[in-house]
N, CA, C and O atoms as a GROMACS GRO file, in nm:
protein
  480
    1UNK      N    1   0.664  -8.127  10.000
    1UNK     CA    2   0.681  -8.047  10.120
    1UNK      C    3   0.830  -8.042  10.156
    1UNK      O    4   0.892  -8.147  10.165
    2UNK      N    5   0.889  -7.924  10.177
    2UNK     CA    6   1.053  -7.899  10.213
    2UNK      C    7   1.015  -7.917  10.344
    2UNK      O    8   0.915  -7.878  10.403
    3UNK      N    9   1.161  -8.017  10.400
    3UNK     CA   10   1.196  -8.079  10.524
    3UNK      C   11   1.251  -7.977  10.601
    3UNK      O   12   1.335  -7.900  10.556
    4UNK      N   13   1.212  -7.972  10.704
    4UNK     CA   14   1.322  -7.852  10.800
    4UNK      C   15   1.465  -7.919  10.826
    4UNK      O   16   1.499  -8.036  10.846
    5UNK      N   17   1.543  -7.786  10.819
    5UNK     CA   18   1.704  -7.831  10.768
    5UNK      C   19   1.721  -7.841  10.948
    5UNK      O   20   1.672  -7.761  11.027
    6UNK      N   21   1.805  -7.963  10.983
    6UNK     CA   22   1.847  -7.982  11.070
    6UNK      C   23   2.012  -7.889  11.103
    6UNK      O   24   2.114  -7.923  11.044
    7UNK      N   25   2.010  -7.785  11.191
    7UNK     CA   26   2.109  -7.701  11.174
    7UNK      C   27   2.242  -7.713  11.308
    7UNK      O   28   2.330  -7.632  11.337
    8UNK      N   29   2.212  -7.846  11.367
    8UNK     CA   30   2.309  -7.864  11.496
    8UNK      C   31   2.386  -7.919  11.468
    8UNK      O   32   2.448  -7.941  11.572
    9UNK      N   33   2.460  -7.990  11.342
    9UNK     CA   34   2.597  -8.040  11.335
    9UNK      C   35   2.616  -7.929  11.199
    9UNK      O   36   2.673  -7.982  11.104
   10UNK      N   37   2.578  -7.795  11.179
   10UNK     CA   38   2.637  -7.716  11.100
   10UNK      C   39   2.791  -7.650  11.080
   10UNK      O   40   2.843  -7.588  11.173
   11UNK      N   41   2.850  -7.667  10.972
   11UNK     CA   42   3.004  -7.602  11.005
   11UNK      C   43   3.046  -7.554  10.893
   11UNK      O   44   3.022  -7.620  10.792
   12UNK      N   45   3.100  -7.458  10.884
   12UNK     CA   46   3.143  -7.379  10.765
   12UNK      C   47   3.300  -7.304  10.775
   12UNK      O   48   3.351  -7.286  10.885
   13UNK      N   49   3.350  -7.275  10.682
   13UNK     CA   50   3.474  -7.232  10.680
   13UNK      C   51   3.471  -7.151  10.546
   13UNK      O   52   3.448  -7.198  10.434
   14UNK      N   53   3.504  -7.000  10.581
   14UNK     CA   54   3.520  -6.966  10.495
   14UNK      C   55   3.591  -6.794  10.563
   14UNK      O   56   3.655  -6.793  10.668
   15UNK      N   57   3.562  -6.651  10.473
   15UNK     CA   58   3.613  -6.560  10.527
   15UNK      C   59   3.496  -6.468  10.592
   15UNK      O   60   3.387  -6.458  10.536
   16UNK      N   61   3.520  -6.412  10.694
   16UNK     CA   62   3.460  -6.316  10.776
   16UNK      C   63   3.520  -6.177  10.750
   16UNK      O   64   3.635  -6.157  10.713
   17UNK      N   65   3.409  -6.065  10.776
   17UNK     CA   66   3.491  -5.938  10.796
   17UNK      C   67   3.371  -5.907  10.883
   17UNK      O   68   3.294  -5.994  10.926
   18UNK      N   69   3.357  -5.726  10.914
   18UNK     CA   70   3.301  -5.663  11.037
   18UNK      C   71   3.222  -5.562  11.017
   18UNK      O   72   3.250  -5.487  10.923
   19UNK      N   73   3.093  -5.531  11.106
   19UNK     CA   74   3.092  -5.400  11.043
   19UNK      C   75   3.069  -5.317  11.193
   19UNK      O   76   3.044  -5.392  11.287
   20UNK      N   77   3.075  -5.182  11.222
   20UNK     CA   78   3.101  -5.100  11.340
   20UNK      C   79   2.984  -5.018  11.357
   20UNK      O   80   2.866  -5.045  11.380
   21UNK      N   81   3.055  -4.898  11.338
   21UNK     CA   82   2.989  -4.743  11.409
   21UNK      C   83   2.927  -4.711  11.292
   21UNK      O   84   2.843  -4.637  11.342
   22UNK      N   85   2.904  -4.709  11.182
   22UNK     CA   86   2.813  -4.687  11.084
   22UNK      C   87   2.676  -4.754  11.068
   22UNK      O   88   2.573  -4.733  11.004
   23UNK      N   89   2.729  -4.858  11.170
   23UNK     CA   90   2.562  -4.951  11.153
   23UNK      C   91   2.533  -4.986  11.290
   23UNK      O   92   2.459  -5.082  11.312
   24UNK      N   93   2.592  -4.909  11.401
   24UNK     CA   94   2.570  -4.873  11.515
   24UNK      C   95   2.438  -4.811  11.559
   24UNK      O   96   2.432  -4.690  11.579
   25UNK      N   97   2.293  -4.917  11.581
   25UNK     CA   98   2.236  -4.842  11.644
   25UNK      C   99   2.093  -4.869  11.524
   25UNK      O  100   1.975  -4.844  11.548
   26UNK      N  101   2.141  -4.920  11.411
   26UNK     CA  102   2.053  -4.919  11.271
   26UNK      C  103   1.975  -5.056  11.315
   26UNK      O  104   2.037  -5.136  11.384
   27UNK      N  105   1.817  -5.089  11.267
   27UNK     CA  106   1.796  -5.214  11.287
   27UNK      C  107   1.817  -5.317  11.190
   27UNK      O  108   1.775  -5.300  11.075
   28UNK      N  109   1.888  -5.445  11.230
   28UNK     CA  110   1.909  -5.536  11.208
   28UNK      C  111   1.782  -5.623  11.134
   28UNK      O  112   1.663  -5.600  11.153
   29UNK      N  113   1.826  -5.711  11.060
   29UNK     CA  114   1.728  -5.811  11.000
   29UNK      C  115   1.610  -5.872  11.103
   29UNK      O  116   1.492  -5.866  11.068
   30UNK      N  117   1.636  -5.911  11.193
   30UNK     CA  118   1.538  -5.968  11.279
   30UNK      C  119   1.486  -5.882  11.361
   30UNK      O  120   1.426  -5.928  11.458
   31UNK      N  121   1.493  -5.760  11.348
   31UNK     CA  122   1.412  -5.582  11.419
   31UNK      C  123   1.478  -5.651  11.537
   31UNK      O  124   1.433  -5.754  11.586
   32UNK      N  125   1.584  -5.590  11.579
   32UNK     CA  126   1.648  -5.548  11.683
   32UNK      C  127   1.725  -5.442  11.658
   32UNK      O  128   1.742  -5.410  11.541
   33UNK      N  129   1.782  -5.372  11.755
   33UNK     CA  130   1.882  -5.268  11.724
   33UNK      C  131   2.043  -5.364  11.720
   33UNK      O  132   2.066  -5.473  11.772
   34UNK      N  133   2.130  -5.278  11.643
   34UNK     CA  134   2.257  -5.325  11.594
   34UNK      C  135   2.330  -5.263  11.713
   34UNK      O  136   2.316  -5.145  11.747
   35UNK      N  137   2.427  -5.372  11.785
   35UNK     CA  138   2.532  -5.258  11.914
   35UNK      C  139   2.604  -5.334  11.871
   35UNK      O  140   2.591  -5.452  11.839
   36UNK      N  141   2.721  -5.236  11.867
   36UNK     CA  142   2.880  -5.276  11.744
   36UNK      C  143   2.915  -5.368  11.922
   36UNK      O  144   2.985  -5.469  11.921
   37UNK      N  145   2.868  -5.326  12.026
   37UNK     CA  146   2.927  -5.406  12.139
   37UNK      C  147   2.913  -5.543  12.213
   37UNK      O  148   2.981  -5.595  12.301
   38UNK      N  149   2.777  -5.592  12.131
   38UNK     CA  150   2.729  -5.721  12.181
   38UNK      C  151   2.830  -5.798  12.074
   38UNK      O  152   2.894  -5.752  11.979
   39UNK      N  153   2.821  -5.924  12.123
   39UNK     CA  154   2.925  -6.094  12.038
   39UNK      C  155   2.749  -6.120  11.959
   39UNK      O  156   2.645  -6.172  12.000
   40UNK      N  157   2.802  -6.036  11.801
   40UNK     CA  158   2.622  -6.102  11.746
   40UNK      C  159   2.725  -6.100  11.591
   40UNK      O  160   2.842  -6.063  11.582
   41UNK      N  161   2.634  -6.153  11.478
   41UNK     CA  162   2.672  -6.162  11.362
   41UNK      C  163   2.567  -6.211  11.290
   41UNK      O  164   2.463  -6.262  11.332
   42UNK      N  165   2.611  -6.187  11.152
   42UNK     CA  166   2.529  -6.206  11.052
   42UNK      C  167   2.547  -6.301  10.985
   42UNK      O  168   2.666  -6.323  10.965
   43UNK      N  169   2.442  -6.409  10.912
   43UNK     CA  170   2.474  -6.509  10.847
   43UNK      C  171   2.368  -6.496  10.722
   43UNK      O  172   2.277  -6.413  10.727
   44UNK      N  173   2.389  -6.599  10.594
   44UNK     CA  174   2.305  -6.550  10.506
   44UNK      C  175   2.187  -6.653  10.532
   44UNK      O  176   2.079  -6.630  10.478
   45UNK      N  177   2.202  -6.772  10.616
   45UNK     CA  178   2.092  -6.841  10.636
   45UNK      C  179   2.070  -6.943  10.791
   45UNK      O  180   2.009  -7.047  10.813
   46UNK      N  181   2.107  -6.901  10.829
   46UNK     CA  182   2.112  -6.965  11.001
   46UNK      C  183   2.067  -6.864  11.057
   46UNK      O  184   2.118  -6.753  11.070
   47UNK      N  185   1.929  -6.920  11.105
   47UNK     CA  186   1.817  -6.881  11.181
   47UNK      C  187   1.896  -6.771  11.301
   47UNK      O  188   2.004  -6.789  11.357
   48UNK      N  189   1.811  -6.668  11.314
   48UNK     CA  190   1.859  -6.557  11.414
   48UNK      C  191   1.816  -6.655  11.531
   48UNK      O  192   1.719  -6.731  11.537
   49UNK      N  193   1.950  -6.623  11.652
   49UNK     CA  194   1.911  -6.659  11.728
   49UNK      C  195   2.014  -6.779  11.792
   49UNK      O  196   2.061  -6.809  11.902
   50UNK      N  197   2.018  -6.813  11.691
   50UNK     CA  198   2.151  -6.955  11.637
   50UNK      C  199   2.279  -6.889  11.686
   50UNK      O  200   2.314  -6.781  11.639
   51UNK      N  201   2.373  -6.971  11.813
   51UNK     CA  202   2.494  -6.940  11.860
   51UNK      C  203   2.582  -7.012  11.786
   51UNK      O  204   2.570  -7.123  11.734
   52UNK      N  205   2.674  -6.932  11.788
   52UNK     CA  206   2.777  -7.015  11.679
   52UNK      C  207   2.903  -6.999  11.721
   52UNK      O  208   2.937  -6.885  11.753
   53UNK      N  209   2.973  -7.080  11.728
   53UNK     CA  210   3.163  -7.067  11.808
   53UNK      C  211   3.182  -7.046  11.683
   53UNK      O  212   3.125  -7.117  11.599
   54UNK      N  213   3.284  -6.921  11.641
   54UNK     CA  214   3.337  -6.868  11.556
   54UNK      C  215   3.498  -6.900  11.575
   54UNK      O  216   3.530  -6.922  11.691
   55UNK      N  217   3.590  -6.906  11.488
   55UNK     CA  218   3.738  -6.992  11.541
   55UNK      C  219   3.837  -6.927  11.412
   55UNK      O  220   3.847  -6.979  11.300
   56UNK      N  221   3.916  -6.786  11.465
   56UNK     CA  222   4.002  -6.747  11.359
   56UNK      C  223   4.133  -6.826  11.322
   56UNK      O  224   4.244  -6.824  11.375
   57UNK      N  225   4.083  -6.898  11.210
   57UNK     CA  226   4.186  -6.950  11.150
   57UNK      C  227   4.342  -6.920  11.169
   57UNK      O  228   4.433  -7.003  11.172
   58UNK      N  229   4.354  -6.769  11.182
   58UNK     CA  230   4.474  -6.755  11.124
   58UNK      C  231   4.546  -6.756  11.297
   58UNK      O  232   4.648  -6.821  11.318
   59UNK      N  233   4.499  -6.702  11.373
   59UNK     CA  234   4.571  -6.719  11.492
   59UNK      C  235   4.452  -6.835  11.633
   59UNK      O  236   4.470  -6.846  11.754
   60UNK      N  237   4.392  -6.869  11.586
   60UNK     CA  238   4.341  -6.979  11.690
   60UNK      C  239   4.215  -6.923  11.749
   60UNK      O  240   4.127  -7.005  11.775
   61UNK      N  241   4.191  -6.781  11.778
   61UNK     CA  242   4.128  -6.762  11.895
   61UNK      C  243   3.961  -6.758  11.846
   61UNK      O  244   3.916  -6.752  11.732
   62UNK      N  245   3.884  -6.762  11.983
   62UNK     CA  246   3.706  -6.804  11.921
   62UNK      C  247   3.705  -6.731  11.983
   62UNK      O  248   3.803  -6.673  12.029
   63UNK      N  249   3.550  -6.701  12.013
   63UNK     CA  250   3.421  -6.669  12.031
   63UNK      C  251   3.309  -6.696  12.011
   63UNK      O  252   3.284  -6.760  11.909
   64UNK      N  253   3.206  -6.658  12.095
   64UNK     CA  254   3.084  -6.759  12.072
   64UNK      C  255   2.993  -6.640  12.041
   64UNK      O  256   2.990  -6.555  12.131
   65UNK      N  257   2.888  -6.607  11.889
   65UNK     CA  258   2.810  -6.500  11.845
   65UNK      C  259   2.646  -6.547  11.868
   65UNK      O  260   2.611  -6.661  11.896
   66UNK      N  261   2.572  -6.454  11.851
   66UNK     CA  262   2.474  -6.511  11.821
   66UNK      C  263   2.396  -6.451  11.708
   66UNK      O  264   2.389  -6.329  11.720
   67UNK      N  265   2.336  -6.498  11.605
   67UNK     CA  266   2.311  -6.472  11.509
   67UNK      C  267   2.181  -6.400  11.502
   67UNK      O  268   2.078  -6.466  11.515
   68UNK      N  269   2.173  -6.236  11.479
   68UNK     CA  270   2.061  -6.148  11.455
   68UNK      C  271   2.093  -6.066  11.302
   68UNK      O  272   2.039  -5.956  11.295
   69UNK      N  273   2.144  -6.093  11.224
   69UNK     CA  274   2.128  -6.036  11.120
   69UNK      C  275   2.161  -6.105  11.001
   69UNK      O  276   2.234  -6.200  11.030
   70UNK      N  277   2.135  -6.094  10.858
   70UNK     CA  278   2.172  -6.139  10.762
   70UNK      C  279   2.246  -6.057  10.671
   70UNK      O  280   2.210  -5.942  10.644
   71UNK      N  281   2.351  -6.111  10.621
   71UNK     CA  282   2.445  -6.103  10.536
   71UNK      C  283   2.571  -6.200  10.549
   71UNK      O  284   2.572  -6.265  10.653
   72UNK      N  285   2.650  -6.217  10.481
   72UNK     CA  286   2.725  -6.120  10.408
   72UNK      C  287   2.694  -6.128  10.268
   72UNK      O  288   2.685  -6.242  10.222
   73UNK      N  289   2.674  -6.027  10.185
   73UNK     CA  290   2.639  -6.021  10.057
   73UNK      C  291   2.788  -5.986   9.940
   73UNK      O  292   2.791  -5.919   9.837
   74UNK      N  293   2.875  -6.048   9.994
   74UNK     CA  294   2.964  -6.043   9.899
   74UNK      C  295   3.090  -6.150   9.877
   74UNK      O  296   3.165  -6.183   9.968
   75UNK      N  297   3.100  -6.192   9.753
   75UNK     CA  298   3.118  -6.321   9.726
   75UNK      C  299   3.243  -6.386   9.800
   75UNK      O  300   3.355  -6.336   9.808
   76UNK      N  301   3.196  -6.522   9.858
   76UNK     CA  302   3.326  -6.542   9.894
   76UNK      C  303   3.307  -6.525  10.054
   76UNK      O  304   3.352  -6.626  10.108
   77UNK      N  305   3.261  -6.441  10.140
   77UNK     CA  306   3.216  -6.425  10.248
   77UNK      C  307   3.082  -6.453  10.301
   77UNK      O  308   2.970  -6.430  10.254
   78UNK      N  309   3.138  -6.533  10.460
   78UNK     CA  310   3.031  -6.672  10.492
   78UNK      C  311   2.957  -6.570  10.667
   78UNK      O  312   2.850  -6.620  10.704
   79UNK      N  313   2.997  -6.469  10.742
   79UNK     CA  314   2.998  -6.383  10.850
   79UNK      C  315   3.045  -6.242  10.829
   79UNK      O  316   3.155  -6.203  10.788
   80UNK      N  317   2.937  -6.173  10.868
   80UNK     CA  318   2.971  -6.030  10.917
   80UNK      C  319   2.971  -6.053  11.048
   80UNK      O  320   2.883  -6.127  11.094
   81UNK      N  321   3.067  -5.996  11.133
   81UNK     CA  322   3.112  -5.996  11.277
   81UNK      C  323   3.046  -5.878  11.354
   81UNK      O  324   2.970  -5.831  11.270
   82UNK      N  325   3.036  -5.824  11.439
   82UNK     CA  326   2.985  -5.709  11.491
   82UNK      C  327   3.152  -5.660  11.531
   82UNK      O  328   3.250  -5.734  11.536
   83UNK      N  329   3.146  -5.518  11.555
   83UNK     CA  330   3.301  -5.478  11.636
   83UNK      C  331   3.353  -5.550  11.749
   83UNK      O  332   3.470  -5.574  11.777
   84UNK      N  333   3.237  -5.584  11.816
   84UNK     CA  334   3.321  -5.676  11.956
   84UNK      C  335   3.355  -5.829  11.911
   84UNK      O  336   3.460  -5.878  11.952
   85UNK      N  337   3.254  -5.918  11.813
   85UNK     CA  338   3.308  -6.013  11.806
   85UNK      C  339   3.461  -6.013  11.712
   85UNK      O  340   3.526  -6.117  11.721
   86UNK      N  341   3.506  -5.927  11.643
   86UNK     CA  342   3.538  -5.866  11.547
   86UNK      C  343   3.706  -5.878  11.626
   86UNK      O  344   3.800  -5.942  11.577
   87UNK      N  345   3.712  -5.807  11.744
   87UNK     CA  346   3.789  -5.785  11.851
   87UNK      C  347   3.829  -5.858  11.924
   87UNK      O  348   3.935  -5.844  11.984
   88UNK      N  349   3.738  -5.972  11.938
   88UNK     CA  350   3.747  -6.059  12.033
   88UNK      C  351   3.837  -6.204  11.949
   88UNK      O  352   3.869  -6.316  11.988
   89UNK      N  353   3.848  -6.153  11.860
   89UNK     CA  354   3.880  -6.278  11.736
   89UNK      C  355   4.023  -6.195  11.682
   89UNK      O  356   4.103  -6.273  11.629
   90UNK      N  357   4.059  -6.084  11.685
   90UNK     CA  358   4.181  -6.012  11.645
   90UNK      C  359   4.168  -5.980  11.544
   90UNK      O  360   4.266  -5.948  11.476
   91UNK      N  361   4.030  -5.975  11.491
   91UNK     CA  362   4.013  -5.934  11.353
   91UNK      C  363   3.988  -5.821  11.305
   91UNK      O  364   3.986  -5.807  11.183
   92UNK      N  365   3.958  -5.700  11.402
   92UNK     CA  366   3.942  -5.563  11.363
   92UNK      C  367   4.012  -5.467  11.322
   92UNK      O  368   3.962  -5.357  11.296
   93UNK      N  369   4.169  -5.502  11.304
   93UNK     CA  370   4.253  -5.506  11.239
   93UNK      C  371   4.281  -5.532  11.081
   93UNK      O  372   4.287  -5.448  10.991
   94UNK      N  373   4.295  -5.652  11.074
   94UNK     CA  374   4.270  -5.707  10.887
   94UNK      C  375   4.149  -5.648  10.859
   94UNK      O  376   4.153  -5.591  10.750
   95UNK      N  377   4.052  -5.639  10.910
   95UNK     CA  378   3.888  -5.635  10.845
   95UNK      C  379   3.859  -5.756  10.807
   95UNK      O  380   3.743  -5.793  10.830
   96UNK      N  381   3.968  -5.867  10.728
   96UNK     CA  382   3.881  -6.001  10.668
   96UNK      C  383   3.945  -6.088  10.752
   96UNK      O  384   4.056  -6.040  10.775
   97UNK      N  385   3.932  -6.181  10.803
   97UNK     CA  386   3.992  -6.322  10.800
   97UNK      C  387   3.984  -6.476  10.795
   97UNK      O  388   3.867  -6.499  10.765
   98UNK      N  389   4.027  -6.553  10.803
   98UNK     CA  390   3.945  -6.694  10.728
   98UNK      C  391   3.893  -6.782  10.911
   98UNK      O  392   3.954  -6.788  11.018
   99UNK      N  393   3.795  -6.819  10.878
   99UNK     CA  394   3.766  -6.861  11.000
   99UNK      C  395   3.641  -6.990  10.977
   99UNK      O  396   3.575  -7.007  10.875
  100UNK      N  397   3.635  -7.051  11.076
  100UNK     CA  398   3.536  -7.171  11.066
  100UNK      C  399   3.454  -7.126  11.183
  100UNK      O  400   3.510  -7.064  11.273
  101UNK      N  401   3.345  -7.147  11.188
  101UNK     CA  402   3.196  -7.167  11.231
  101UNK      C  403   3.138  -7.309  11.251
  101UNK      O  404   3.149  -7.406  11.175
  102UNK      N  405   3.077  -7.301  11.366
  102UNK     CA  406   3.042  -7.406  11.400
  102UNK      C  407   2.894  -7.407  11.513
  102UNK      O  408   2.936  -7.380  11.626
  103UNK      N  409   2.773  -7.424  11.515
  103UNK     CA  410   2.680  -7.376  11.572
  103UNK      C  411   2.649  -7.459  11.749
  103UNK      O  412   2.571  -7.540  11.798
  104UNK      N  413   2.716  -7.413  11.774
  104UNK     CA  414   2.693  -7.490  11.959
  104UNK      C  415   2.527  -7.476  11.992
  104UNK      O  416   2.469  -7.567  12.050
  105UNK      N  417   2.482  -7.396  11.965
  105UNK     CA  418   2.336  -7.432  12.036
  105UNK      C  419   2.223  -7.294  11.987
  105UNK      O  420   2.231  -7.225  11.886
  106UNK      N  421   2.118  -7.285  12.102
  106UNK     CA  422   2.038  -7.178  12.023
  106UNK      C  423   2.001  -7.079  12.165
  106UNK      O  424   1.990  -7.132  12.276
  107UNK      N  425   1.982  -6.911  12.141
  107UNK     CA  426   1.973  -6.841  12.254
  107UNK      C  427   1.840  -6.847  12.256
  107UNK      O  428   1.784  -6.887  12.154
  108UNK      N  429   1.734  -6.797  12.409
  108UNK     CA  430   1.657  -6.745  12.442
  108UNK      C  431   1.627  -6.661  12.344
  108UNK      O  432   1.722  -6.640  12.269
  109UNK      N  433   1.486  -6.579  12.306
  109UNK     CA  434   1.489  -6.445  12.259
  109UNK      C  435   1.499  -6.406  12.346
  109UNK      O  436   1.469  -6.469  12.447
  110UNK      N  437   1.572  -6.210  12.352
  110UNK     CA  438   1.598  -6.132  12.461
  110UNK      C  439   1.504  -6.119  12.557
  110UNK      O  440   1.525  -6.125  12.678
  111UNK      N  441   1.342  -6.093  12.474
  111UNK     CA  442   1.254  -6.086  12.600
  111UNK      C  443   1.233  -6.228  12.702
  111UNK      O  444   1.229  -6.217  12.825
  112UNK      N  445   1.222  -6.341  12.641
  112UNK     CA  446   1.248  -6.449  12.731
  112UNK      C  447   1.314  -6.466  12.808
  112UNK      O  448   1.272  -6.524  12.908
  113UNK      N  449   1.450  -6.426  12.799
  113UNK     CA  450   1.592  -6.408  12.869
  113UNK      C  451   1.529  -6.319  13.010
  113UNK      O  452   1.529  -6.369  13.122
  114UNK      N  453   1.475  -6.174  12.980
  114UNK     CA  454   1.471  -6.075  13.067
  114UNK      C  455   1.362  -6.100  13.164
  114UNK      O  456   1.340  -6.027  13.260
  115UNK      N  457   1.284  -6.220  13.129
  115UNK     CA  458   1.121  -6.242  13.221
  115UNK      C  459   1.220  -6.364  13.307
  115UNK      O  460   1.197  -6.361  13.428
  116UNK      N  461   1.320  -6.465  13.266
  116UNK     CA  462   1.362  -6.570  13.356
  116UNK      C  463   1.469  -6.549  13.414
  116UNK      O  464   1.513  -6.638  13.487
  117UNK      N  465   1.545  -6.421  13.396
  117UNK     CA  466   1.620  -6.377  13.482
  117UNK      C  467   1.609  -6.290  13.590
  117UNK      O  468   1.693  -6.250  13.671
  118UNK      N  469   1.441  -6.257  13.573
  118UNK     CA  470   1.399  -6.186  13.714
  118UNK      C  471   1.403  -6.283  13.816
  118UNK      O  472   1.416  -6.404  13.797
  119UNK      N  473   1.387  -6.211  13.950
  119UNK     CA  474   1.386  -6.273  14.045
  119UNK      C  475   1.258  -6.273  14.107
  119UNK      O  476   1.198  -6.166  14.122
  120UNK      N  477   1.191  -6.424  14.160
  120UNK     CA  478   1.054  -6.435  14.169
  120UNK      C  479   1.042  -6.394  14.361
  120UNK      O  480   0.932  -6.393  14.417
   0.00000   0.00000   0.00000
């Protein structure tokens, strides 16, 4: 029987790039819609859902994503960024850059989110 992978001291380092307005709107691996404007990203195996402080190597700055899609399918690359996290990291510019990952915790699903943020 395979053990469930314990994924809260996860960390990775490797290169990121982005993807935008072409996949603006398309659904994502975990059937949600793709908005180049939410802080979300893709990983090839960390559970959707999974927040992750993202940390661009080359000039310092983070962000915190949350993981709804899978990829990146090309070698060598560990995150696809959405445009805002993309932006928020100074990376929409280069398109690639080297960055470490690190998983801080796990989100609500959206509908959970939207039933406990009503007001009773």
């Amino acid at each position: 029987m395979k053990q469930p992978v314990d994924w809260s001291t996860f960390r990775q380092e490797g290169e990121a790039s982005w993807y935008g307005p072409d996949f603006h709107g398309k659904t994502t691996a975990n059937g949600e819609r793709y908005n180049m404007l939410r802080l979300t990203a893709a990983h090839q195996q960390l559970p959707f859902n999974t927040l992750v402080k993202v940390t661009n190597l080359y000039n310092g700055r983070a962000a915190t994503v949350r993981i709804n899609d899978r990829g990146p399918f090309l070698k060598g690359r560990i995150l696809d960024l959405s445009y805002a996290a993309a932006k928020a990291l100074g990376a929409n510019g280069p398109g690639v850059i080297r960055v470490q990952i690190e998983v801080v915790g796990k989100a609500l699903p959206r509908k959970a989110a939207l039933v406990k943020a009503r007001p009773s």
